[in-house]
N, C-alpha and C positions, 0 to 999 in steps of 0.2 A: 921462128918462134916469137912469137910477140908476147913478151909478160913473163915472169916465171911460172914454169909447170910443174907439178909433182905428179911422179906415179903414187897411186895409193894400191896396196895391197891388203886383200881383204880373205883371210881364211875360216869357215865356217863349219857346222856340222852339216850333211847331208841332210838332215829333214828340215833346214832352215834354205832350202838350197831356192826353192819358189818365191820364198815370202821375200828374199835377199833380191833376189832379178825383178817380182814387183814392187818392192821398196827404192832399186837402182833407175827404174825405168819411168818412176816417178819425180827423183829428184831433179831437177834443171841442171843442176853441178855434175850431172853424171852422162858427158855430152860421151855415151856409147859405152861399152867396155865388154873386156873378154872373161870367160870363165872356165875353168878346167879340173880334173877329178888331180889330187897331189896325194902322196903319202906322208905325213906328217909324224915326225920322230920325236922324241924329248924322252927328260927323266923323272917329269911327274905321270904318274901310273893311275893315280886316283882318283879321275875320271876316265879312265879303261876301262874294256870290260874285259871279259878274261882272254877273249879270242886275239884282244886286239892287243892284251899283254903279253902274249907268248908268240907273238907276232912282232912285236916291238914299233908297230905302228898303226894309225888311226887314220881313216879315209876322211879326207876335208873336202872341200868344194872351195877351190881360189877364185877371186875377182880381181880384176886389175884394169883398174881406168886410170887417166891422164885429168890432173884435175887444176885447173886457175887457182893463184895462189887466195884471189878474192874471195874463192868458192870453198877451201878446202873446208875450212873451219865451221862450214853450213851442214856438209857432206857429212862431217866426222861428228856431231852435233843430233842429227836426224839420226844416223846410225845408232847412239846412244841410247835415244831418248826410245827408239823403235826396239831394240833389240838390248836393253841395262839386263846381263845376268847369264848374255844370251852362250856363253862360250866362246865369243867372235873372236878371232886376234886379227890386229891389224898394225901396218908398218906404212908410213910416208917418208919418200927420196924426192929429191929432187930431179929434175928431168934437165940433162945438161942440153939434151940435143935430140931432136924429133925429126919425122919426116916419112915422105914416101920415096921408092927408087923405081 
């Protein structure tokens, strides 16, 4: 691994699920990433809608790319500026140790 990397993780609403993979596949900083359906849990309710409250979970759309630490700040920047209101939540780790086997 040359340089420090962060995972970023990116959770969205399903009707943003397109405009997220052409906004990702746009950026330079977003050299690939994966995406997958997750259930998403919490105790605010108030954007629920009733099926999803008696359910006690909300269907998201995850991202997670590997991002240079030079880039991160461009990546989470463009995201803002593309998506300010949007619902999005998102978490950055650092990445101790990468690789193929």
């Amino acid at each position: 691994m040359n340089g420090q990397e962060y995972l970023v993780t990116i959770n969205v609403p399903p009707l943003l699920e397109e405009s997220v993979v052409d906004c990702l596949l746009a950026i330079e900083s977003a050299d690939g990433f994966s995406s997958l359906t997750v259930s998403a849990h919490g105790s605010e309710h108030e954007n629920l809608s009733l099926a999803e409250q008696v359910a006690g979970r909300k269907k998201q759309i995850r991202f997670q790319m590997y991002v240079p630490e030079q880039q991160l700040s461009v990546l989470i920047e463009h995201l803002k500026h593309d998506f300010s209101g949007a619902g999005i939540h998102y978490w950055v780790m650092p990445v101790l140790e990468s690789g193929c086997i």
